[in-house]
C-alpha positions in Angstrom: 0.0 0.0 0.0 1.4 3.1 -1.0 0.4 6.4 0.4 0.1 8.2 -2.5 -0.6 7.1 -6.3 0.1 9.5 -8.8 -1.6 9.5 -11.9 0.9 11.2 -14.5 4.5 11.8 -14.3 4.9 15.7 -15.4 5.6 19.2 -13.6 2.8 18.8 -11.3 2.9 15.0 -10.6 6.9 14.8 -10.2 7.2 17.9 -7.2 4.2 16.6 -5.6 5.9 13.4 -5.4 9.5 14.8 -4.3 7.9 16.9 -1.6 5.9 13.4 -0.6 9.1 11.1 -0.3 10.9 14.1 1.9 8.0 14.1 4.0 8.7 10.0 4.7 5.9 9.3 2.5 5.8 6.5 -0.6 4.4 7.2 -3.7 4.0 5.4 -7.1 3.7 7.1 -10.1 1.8 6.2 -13.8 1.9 7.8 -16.7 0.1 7.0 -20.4 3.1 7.9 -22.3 6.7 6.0 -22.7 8.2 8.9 -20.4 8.3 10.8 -17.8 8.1 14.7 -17.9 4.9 15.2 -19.5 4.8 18.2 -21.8 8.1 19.9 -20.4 9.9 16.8 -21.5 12.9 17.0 -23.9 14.9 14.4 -25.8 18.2 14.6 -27.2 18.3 14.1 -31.2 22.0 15.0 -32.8 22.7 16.0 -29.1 20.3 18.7 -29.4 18.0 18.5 -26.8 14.6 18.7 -28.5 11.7 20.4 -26.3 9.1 17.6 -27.8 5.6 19.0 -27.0 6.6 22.8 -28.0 8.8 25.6 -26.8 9.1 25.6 -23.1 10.9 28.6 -21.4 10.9 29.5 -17.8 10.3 32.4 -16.6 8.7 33.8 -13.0 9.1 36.8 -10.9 9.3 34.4 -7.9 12.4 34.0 -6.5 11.1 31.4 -4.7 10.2 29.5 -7.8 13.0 30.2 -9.4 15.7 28.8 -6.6 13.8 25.9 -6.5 14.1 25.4 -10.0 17.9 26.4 -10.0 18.2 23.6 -6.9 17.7 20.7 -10.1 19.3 22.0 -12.8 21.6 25.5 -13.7 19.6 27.4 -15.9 21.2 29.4 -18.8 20.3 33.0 -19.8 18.2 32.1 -22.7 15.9 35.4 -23.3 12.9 35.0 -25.4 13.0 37.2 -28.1 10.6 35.3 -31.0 10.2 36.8 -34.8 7.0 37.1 -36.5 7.1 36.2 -40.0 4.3 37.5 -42.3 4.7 36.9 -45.6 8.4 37.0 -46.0 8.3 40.2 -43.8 10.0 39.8 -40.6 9.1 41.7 -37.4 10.2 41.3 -33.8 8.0 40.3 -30.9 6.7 41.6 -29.1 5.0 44.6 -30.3 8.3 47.3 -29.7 9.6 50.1 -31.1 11.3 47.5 -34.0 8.2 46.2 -34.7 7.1 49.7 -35.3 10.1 51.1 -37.6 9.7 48.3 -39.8 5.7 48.7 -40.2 5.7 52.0 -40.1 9.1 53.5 -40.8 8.3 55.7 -37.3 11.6 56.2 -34.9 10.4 58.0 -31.8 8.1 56.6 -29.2 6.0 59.7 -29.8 5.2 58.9 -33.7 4.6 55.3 -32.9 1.8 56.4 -30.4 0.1 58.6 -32.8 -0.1 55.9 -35.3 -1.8 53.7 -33.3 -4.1 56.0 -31.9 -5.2 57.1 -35.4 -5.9 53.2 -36.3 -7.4 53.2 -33.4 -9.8 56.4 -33.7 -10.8 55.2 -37.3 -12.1 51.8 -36.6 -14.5 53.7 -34.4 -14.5 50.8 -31.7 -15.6 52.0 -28.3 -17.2 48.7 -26.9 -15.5 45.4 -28.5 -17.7 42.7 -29.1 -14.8 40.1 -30.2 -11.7 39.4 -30.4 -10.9 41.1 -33.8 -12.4 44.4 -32.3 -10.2 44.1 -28.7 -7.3 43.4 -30.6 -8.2 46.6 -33.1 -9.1 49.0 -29.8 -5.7 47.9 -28.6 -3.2 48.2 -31.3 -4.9 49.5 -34.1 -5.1 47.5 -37.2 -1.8 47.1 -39.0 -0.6 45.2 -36.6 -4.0 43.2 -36.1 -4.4 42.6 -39.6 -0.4 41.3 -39.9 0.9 39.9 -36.8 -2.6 38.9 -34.5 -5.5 38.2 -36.8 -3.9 35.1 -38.9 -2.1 33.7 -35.9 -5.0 33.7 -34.2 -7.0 32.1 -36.2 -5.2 29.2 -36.8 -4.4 28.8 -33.1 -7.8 28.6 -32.2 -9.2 27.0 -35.4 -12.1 30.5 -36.1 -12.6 33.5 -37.3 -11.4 36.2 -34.8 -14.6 38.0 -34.9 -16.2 34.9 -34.0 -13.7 34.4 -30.7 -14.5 36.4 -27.4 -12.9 39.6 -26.9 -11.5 37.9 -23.6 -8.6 35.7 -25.3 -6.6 39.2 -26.1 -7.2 41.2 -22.8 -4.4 43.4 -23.3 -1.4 43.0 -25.5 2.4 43.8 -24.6 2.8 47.1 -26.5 6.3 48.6 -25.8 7.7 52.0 -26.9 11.1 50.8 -26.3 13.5 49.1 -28.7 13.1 45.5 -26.4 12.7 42.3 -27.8 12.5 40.9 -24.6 9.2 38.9 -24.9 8.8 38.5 -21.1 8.6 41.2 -18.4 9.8 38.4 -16.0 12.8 38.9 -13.5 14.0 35.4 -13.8 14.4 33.8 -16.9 16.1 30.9 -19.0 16.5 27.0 -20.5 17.4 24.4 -18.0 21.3 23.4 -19.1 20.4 19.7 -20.7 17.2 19.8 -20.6 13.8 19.4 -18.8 13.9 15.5 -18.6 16.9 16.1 -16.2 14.9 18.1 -13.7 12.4 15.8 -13.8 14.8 12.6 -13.2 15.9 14.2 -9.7 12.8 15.0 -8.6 11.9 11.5 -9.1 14.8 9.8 -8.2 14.1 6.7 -6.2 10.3 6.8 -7.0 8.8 4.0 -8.4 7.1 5.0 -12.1 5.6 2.8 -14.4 5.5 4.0 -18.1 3.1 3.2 -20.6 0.4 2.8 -18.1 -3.5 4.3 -18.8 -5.3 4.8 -15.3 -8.7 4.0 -16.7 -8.0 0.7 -18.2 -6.9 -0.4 -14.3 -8.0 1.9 -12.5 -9.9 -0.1 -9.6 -6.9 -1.7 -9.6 -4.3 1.3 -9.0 -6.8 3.2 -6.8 -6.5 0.3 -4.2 -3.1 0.4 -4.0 -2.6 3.9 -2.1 -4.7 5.4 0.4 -4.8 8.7 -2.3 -4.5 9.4 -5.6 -3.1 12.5 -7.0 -4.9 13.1 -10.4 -3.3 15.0 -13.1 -5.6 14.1 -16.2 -8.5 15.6 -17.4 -10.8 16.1 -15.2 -14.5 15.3 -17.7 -12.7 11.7 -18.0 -12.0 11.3 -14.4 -15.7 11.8 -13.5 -16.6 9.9 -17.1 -17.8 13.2 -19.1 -21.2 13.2 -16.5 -21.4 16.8 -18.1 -20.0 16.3 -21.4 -16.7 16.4 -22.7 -14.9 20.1 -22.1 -12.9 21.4 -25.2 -9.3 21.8 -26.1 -7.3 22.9 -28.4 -4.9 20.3 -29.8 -1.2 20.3 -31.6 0.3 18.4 -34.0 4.5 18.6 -34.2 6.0 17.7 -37.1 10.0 17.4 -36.1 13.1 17.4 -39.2 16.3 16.6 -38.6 18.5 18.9 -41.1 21.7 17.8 -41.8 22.9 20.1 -44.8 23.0 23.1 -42.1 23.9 24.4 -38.8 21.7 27.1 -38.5 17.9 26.9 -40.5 16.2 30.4 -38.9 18.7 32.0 -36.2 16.3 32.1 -33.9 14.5 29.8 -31.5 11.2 30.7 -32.3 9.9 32.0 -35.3 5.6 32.4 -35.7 3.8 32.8 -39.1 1.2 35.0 -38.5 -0.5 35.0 -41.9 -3.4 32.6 -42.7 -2.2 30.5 -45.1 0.8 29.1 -43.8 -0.7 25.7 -41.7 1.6 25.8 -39.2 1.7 28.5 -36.7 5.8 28.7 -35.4 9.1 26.8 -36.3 10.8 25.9 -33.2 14.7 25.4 -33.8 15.6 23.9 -30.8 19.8 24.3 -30.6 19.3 28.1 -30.0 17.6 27.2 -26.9 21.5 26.6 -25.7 23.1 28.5 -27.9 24.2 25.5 -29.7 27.0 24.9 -31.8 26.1 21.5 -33.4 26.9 21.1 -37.2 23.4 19.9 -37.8 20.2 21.4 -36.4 16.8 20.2 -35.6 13.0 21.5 -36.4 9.7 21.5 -35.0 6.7 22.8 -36.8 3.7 23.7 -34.7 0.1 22.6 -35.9 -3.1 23.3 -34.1 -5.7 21.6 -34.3 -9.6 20.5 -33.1 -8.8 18.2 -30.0 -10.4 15.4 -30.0 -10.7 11.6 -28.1 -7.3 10.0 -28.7 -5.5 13.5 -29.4 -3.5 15.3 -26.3 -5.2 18.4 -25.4 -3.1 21.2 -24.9 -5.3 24.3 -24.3 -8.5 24.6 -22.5 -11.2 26.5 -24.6 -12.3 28.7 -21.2 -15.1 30.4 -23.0 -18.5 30.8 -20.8 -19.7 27.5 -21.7 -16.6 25.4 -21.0 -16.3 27.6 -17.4 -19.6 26.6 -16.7 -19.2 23.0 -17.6 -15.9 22.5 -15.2 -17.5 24.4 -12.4 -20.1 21.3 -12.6 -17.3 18.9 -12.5 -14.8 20.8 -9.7 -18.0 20.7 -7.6 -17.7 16.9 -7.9 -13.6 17.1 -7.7 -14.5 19.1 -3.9 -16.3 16.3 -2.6 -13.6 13.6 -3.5 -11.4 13.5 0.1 -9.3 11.0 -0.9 -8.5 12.2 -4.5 -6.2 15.2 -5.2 -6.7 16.8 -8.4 -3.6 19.3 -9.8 -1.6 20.8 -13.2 -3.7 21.8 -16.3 -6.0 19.8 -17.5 -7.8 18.6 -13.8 -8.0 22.3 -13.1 -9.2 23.3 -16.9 -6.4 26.4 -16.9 -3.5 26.8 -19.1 -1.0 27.3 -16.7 2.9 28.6 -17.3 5.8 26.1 -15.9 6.3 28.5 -12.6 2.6 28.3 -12.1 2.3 24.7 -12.1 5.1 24.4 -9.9 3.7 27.1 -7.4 0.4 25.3 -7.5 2.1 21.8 -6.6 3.7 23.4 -4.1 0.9 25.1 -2.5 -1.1 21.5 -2.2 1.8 20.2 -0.8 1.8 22.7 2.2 -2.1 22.0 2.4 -1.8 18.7 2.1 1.0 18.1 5.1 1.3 21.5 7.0 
């Protein structure tokens, strides 16, 4: 009998279990997939390592956080700086005073400003109804109709003026020449790789790969006296209330031999409509590699559906309403934690996930 039984073996699952085993308790974890690490996992291809489920850089204004990350793994000083691509025309992200000059030719903060707020003023929005008219109200609409409006559309498979206004809050709009795409003290790629954090976290736990919960899951359950459930919450409960949506991703990765350096940049979105993919990840500039071959990863979305991994959680007011239904159930389970992204129905950043874990930790034994 174990104490705990941890269903799935990523950020969440893994410091709940390294917290547990300092505490003198035993856990075992299971995870669907043929590794551990969950989404932050990375694998090395021509000793690159290879962020497999999609760019993944840490960042947090916790110092906290961030030592406790650093107490795993030294972390480099990787600064996310991504390049939109639209058409051949490349811009920096985010929205700076780069982004500007090459739109609009403008060099001071001053002209920049008065562009916008004259594409702003002749759109005549005063009350946005949708995400195309937010994003307009915000940044006027060069920059809506080359760098937001195509991205957007394929990330979230609609038109933008069928998406609520609520997806694009605010945007970062900077009058400084910054290409610093987080505002975040603490920032960086863990030297080697996620998978290496995860390792120590989970050294001498017992994990079984290649394991689904619900095909034994009477089974598992009896082993521990709790379970902590990472999954998706609609299949824990059976989808009493209907399946919630996602948002899916399909990554098509290329090994390129014939060069050492495809795009010169780790990330690089395509913000018009017609190209399928929405970013190329090259993943050696991560580390500032030096490998004489480099490795690719284009980014698909897509509909998510049964048998597809679901990625991000389509919180629009009928998907709220439908997880409220189902963390009302999740309450009433005492001897069932539920934790990460999907059995909480948020997208959540790396620090957050982490922050959460560690917050039902201290609930859970303090």
């Amino acid at each position: 009998m174990y104490d705990y039984l941890i269903v799935g073996a990523g950020l969440f699952g893994s410091v709940f279990a390294y917290e547990a085993i300092k505490r003198g308790k035993t856990c075992l974890i299971i995870d669907k997939r043929n590794h551990i690490g969950g989404n932050v996992y990375t694998e090395k291809v021509k000793d690159i390592n290879v962020h497999k489920y999609g760019a993944h850089i840490f960042h947090t204004n916790n110092k906290m956080i961030w030592d406790y990350v650093n107490s795993f793994a030294e972390f480099n000083r990787y600064t996310n700086s991504p390049v939109a691509n639209y058409k051949g025309e490349l811009y920096n992200l985010p929205f700076n005073m780069n982004t500007f000059n090459k739109l609009w030719g403008v060099i001071s903060p001053s002209e920049a400003k008065q562009k916008i707020e004259e594409q702003k003023e002749a759109s005549g929005i005063t009350d946005p109804k949708n995400l195309e008219e937010q994003a307009i109200s915000l940044v006027g609409t060069d920059i809506y109709e080359k760098l937001i409006k195509g991205y957007t559309e394929k990330q979230w498979g609609r038109p933008a003026k069928e998406l609520p206004s609520f997806i694009i809050k605010r945007l970062p709009v900077r009058f400084t020449y910054d290409n610093n795409y987080f505002n975040d003290r603490y920032q960086g790629i863990p030297i080697g790789g996620y998978t290496s954090i995860i390792e120590k976290m989970l050294e001498g736990i017992e994990v079984r790969l290649n394991v689904d919960f619900f095909e034994q899951r009477e089974e598992f359950e009896s082993l521990a006296k709790k379970v902590v459930y990472t999954g998706m919450i609609d299949q824990y409960f059976d989808y009493k209330y209907g399946i919630l949506d996602y948002r899916s991703l399909q990554f098509e990765t290329k090994v390129l031999e014939d060069t050492d350096n495809f795009q010169g940049n780790a990330v690089v979105n395509y913000t018009d409509k017609e190209t399928p993919y929405t970013r190329i990840i090259e993943h050696k500039h991560f580390e500032f590699g030096t490998q004489e071959a480099t490795v690719i990863t284009e980014e698909y979305p897509g509909e998510w559906k049964p048998g597809d991994e679901p990625y991000y959680p389509v919180n629009d007011d009928k998907n709220n309403e439908t997880y409220r239904k189902y963390k009302e159930l999740a309450d009433n389970e005492d001897k069932v934690i539920f934790g990460g992204r999907l059995a909480t129905y948020k997208y959540y950043d790396m620090h957050q996930v982490i922050g959460a874990a560690l917050a039902t930790v201290n609930k859970e034994f303090e």
